[in-house]
N, CA, C and O atoms as a Maestro MAE file, in Angstrom:
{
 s_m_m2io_version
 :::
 2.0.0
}

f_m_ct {
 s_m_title
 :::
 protein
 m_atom[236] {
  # First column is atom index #
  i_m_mmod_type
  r_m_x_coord
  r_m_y_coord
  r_m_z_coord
  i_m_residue_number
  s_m_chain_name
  s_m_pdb_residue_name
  s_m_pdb_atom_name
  i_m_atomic_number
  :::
  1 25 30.903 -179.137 -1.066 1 A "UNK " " N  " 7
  2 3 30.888 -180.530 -1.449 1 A "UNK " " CA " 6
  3 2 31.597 -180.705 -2.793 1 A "UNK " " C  " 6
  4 15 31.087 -180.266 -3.823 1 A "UNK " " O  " 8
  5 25 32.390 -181.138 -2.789 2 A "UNK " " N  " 7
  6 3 33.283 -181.903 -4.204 2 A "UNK " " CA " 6
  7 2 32.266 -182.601 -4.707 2 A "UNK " " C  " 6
  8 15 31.224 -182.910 -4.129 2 A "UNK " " O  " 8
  9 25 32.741 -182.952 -6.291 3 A "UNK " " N  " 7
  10 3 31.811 -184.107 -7.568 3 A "UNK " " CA " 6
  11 2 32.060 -185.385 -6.560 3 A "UNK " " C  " 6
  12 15 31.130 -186.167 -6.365 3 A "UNK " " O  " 8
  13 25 33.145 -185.551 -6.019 4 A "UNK " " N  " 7
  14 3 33.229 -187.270 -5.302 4 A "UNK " " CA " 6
  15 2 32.542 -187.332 -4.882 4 A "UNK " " C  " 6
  16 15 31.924 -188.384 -5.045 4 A "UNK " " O  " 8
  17 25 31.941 -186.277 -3.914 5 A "UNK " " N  " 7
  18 3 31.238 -186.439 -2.607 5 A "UNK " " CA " 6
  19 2 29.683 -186.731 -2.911 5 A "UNK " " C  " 6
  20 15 28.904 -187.455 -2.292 5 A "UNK " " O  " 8
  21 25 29.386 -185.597 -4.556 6 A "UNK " " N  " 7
  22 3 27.880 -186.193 -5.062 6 A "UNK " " CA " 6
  23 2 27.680 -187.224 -5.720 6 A "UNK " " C  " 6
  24 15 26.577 -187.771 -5.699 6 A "UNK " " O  " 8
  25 25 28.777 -187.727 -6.486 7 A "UNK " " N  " 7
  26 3 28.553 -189.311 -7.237 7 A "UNK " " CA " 6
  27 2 28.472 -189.900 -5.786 7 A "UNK " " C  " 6
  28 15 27.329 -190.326 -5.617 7 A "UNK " " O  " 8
  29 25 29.228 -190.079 -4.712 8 A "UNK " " N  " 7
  30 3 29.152 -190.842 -3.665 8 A "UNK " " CA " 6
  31 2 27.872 -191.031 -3.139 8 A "UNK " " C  " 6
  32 15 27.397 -192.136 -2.876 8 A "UNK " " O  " 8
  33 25 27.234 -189.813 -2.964 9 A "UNK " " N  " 7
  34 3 25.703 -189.763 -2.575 9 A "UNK " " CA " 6
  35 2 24.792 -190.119 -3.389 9 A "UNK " " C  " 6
  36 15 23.704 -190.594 -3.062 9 A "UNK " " O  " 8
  37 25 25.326 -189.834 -4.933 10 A "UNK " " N  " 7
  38 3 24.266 -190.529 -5.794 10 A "UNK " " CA " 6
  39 2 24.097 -192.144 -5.880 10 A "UNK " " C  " 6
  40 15 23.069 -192.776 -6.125 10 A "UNK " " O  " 8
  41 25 25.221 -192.560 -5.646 11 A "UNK " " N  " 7
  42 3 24.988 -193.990 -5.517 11 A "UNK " " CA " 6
  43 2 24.530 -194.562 -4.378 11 A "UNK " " C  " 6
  44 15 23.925 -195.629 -4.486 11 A "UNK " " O  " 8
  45 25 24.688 -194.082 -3.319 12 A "UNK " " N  " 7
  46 3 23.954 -194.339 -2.114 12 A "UNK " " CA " 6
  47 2 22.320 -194.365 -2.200 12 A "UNK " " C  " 6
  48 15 21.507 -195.282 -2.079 12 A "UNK " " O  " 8
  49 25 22.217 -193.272 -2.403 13 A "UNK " " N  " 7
  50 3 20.819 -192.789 -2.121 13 A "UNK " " CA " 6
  51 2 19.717 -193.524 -3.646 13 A "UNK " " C  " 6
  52 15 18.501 -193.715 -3.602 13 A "UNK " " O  " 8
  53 25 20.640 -193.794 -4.832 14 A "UNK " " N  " 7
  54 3 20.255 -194.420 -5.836 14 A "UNK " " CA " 6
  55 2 20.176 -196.065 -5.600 14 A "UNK " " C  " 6
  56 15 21.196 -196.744 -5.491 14 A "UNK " " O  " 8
  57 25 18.755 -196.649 -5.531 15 A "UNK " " N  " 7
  58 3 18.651 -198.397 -5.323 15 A "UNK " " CA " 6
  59 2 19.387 -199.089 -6.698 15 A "UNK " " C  " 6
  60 15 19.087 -198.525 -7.750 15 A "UNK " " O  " 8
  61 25 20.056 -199.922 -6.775 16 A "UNK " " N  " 7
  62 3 20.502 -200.523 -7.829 16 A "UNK " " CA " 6
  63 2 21.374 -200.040 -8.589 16 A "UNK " " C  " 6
  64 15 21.725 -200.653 -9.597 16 A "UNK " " O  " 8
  65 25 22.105 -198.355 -8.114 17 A "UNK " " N  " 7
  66 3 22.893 -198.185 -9.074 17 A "UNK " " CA " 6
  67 2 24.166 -198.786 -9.003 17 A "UNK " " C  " 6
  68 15 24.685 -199.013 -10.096 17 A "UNK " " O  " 8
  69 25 25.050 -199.227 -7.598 18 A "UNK " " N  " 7
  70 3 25.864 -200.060 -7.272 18 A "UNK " " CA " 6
  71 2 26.018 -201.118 -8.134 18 A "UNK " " C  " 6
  72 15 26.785 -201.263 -9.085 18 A "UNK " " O  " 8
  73 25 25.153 -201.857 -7.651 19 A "UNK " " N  " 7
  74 3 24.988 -202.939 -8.460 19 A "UNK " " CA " 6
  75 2 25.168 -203.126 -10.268 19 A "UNK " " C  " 6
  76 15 25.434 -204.195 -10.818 19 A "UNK " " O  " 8
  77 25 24.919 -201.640 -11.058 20 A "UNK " " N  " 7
  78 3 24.380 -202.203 -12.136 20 A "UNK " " CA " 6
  79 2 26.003 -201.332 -12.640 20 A "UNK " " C  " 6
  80 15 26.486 -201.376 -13.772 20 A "UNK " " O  " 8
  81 25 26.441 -200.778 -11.740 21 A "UNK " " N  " 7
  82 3 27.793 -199.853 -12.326 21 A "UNK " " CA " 6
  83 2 29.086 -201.594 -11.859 21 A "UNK " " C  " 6
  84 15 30.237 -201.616 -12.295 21 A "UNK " " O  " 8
  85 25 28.622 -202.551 -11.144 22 A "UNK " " N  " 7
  86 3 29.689 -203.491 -10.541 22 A "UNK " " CA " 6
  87 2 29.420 -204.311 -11.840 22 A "UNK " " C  " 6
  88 15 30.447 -204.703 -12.394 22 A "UNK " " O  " 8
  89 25 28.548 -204.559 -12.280 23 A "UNK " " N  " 7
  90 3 27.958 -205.190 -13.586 23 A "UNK " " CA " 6
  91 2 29.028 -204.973 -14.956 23 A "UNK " " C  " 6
  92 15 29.957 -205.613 -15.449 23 A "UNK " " O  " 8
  93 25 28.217 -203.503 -15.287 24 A "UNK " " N  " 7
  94 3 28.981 -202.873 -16.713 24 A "UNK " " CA " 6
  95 2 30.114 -202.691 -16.176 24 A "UNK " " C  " 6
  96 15 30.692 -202.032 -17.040 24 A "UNK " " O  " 8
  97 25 31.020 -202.863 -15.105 25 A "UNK " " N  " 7
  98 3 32.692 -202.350 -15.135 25 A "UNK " " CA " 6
  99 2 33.127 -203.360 -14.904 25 A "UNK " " C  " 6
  100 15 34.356 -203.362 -14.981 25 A "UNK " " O  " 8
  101 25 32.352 -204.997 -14.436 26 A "UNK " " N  " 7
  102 3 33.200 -206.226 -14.494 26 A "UNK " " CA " 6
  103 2 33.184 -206.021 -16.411 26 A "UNK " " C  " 6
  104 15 34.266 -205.863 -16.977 26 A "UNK " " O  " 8
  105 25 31.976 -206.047 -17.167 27 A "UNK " " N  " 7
  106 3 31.788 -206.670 -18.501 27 A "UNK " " CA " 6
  107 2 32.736 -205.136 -19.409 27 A "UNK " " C  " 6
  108 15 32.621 -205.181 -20.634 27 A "UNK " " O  " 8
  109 25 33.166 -204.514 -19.124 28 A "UNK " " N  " 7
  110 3 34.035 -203.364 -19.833 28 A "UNK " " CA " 6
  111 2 35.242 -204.097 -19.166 28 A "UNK " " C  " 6
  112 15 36.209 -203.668 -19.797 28 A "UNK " " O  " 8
  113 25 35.636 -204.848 -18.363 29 A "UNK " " N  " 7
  114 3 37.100 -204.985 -17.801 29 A "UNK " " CA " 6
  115 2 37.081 -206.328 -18.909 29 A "UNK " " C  " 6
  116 15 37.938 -206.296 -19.792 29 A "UNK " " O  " 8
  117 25 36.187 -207.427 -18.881 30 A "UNK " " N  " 7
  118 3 35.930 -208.394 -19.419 30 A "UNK " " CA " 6
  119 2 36.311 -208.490 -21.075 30 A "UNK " " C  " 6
  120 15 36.914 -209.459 -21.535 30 A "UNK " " O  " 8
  121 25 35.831 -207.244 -21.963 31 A "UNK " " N  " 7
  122 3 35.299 -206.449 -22.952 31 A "UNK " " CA " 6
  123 2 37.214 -206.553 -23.217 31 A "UNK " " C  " 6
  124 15 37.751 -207.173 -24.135 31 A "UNK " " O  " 8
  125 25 37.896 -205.798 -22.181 32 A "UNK " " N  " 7
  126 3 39.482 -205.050 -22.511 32 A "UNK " " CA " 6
  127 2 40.276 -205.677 -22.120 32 A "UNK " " C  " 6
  128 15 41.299 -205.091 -21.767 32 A "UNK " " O  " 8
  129 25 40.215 -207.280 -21.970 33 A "UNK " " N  " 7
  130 3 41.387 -208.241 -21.023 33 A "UNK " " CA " 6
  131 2 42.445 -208.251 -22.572 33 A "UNK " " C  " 6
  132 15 43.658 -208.085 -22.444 33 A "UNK " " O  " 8
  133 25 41.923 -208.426 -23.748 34 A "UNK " " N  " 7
  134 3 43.388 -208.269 -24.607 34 A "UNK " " CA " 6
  135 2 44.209 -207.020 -24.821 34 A "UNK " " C  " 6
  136 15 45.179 -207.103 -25.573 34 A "UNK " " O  " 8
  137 25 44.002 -206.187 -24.399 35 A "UNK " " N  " 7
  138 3 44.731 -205.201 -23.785 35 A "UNK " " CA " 6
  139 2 45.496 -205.321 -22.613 35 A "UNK " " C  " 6
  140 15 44.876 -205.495 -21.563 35 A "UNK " " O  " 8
  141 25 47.070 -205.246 -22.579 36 A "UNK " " N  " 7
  142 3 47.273 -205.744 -21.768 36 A "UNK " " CA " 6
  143 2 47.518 -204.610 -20.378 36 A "UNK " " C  " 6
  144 15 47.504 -203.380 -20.412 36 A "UNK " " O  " 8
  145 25 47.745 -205.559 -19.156 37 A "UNK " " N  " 7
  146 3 47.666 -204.406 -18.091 37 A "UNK " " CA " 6
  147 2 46.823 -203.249 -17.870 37 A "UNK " " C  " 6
  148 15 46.146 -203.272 -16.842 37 A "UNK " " O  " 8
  149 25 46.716 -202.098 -18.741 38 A "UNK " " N  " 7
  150 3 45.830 -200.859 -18.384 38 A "UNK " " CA " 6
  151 2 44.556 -201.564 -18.608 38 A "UNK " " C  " 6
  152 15 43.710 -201.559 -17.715 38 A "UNK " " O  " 8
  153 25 44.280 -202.371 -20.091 39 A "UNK " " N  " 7
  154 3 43.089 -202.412 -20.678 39 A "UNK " " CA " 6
  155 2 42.445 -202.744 -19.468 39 A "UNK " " C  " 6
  156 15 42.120 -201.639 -19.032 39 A "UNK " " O  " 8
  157 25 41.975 -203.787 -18.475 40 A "UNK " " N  " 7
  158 3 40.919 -204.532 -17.770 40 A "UNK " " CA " 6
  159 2 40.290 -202.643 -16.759 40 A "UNK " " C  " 6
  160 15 39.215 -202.066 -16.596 40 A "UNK " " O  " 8
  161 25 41.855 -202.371 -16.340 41 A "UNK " " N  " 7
  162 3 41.281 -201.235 -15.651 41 A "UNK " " CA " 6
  163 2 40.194 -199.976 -16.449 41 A "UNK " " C  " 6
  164 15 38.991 -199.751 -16.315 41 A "UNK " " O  " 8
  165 25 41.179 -199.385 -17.236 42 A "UNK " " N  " 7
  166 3 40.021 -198.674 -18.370 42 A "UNK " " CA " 6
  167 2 38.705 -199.165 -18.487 42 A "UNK " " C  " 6
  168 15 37.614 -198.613 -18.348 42 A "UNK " " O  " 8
  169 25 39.094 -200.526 -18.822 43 A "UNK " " N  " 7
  170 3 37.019 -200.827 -19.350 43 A "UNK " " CA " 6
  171 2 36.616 -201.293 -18.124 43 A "UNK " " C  " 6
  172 15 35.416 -201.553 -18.208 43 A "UNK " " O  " 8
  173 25 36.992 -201.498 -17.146 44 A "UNK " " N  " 7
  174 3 35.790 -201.349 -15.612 44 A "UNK " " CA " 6
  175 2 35.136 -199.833 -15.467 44 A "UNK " " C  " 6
  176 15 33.970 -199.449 -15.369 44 A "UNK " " O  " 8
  177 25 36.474 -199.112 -15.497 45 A "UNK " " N  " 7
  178 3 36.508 -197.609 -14.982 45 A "UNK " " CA " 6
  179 2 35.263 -197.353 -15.992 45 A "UNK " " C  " 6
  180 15 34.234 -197.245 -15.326 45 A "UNK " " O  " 8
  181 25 34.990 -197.203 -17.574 46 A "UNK " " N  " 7
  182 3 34.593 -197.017 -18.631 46 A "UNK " " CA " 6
  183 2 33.068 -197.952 -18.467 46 A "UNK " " C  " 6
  184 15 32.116 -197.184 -18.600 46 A "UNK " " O  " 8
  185 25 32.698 -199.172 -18.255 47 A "UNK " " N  " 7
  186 3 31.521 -199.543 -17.538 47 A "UNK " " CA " 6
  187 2 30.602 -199.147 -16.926 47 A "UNK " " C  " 6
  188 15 29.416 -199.102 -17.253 47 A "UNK " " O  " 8
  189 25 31.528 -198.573 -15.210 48 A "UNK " " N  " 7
  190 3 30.560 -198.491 -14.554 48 A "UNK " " CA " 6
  191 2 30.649 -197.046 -14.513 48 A "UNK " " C  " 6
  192 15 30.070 -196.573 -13.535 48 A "UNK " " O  " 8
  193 25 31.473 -195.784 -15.659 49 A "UNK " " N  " 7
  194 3 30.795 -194.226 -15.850 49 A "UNK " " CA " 6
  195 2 29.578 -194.782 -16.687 49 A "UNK " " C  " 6
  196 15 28.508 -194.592 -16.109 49 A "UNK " " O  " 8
  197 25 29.471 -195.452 -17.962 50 A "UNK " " N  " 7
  198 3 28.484 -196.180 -18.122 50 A "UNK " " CA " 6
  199 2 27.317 -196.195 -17.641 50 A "UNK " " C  " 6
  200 15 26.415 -195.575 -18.204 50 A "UNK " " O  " 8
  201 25 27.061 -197.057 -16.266 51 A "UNK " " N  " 7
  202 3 25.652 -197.472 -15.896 51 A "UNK " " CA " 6
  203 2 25.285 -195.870 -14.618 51 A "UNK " " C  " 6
  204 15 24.272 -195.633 -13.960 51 A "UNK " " O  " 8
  205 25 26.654 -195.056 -14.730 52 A "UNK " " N  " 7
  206 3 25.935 -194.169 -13.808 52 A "UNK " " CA " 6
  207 2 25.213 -193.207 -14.583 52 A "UNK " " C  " 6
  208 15 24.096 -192.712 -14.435 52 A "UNK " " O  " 8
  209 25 26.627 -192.972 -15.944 53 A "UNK " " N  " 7
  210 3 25.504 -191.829 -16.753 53 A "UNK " " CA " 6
  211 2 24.456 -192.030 -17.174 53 A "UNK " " C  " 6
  212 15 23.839 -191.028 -17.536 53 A "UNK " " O  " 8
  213 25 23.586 -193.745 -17.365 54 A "UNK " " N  " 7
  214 3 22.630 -194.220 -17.982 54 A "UNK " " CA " 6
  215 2 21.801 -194.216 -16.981 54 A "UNK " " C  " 6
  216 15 20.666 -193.775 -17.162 54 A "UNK " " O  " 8
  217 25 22.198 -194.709 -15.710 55 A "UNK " " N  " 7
  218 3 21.373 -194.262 -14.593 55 A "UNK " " CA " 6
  219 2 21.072 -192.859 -14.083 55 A "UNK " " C  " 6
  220 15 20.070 -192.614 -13.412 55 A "UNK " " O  " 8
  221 25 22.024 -191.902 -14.445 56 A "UNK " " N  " 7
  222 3 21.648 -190.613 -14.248 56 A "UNK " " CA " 6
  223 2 20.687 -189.576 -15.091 56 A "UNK " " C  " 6
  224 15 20.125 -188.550 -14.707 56 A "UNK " " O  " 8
  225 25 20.703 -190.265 -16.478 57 A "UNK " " N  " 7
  226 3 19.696 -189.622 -16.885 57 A "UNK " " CA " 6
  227 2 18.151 -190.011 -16.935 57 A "UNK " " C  " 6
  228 15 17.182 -189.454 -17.451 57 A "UNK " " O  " 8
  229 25 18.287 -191.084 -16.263 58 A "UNK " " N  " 7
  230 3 16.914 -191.101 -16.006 58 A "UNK " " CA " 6
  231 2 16.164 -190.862 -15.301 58 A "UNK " " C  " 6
  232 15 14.969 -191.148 -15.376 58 A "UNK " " O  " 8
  233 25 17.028 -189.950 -13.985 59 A "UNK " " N  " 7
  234 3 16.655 -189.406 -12.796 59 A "UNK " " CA " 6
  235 2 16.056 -188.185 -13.138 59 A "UNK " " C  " 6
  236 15 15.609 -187.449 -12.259 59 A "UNK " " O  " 8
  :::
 }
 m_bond[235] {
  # First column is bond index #
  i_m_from
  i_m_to
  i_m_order
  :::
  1 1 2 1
  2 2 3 1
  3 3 4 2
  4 3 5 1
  5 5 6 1
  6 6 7 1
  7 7 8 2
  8 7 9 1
  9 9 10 1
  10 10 11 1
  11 11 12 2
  12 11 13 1
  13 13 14 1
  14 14 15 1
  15 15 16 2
  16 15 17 1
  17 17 18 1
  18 18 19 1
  19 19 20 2
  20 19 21 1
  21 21 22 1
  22 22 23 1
  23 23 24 2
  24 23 25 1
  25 25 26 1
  26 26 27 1
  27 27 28 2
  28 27 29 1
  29 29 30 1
  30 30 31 1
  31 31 32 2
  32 31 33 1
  33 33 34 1
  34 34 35 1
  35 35 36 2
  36 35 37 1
  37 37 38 1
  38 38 39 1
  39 39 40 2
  40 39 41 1
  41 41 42 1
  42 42 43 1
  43 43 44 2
  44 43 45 1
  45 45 46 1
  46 46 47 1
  47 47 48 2
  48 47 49 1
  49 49 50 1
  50 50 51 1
  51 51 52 2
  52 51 53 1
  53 53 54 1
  54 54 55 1
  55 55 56 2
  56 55 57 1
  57 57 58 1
  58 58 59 1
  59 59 60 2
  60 59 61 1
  61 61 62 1
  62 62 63 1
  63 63 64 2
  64 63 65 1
  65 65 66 1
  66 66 67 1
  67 67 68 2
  68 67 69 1
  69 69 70 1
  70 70 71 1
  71 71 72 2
  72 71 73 1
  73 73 74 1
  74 74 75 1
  75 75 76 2
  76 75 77 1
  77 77 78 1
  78 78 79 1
  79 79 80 2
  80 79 81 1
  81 81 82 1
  82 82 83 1
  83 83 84 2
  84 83 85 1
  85 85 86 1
  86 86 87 1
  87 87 88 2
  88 87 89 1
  89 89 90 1
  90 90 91 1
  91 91 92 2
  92 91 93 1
  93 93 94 1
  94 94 95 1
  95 95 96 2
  96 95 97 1
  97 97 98 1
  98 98 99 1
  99 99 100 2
  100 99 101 1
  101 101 102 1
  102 102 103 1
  103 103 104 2
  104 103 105 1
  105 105 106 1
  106 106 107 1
  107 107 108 2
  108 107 109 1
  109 109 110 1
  110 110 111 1
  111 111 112 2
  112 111 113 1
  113 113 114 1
  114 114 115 1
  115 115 116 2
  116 115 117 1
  117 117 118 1
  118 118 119 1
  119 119 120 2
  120 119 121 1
  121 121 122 1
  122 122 123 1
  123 123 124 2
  124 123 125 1
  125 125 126 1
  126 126 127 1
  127 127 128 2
  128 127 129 1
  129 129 130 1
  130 130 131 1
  131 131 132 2
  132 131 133 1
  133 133 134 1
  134 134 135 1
  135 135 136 2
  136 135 137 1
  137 137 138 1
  138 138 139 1
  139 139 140 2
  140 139 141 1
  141 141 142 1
  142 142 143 1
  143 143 144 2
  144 143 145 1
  145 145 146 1
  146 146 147 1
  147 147 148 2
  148 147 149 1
  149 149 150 1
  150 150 151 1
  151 151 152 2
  152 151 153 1
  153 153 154 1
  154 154 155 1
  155 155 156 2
  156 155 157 1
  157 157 158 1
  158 158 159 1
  159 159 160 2
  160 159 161 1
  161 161 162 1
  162 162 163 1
  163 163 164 2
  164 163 165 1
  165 165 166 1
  166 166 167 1
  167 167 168 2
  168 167 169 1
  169 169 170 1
  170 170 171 1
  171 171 172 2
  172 171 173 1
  173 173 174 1
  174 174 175 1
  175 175 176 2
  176 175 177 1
  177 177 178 1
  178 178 179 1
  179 179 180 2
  180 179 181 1
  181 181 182 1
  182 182 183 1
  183 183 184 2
  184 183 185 1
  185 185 186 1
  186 186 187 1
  187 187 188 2
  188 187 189 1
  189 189 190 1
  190 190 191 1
  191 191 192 2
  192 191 193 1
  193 193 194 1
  194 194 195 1
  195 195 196 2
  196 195 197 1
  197 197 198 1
  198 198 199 1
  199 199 200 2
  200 199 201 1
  201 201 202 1
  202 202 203 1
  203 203 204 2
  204 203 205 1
  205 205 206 1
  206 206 207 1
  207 207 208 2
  208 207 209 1
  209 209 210 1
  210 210 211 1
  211 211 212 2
  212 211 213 1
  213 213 214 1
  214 214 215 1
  215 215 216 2
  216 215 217 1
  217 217 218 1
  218 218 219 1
  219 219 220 2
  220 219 221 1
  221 221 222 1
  222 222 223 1
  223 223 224 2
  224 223 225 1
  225 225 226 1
  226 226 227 1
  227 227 228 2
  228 227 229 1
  229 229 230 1
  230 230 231 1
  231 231 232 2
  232 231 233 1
  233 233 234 1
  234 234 235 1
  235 235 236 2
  :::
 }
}
């Protein structure tokens, strides 16, 4: 099993982590719109590692 394949399962099998990683990577894209072009992508991408690592350590 590849890391994709366990973040994939961790979010599955995790209630609400979807949700709270679609959250922090709209408000990190939100956060980097004066940056132009890359920025919105970076701070989604940067968000929702965010709500997984915050969600992951509390597992």
């Amino acid at each position: 099993m590849s890391q994709l394949d366990d973040v994939s399962n961790t979010i599955k099998n995790t209630p609400g982590l979807g949700k709270s990683m679609a959250k922090w990577g709209a408000l990190g894209a939100l956060v980097a719109i004066p940056v132009p072009f890359v920025g919105p992508i970076i701070g989604a991408v940067a968000g929702a590692g965010y709500a997984y690592m915050k969600r992951n350590k509390r597992v």
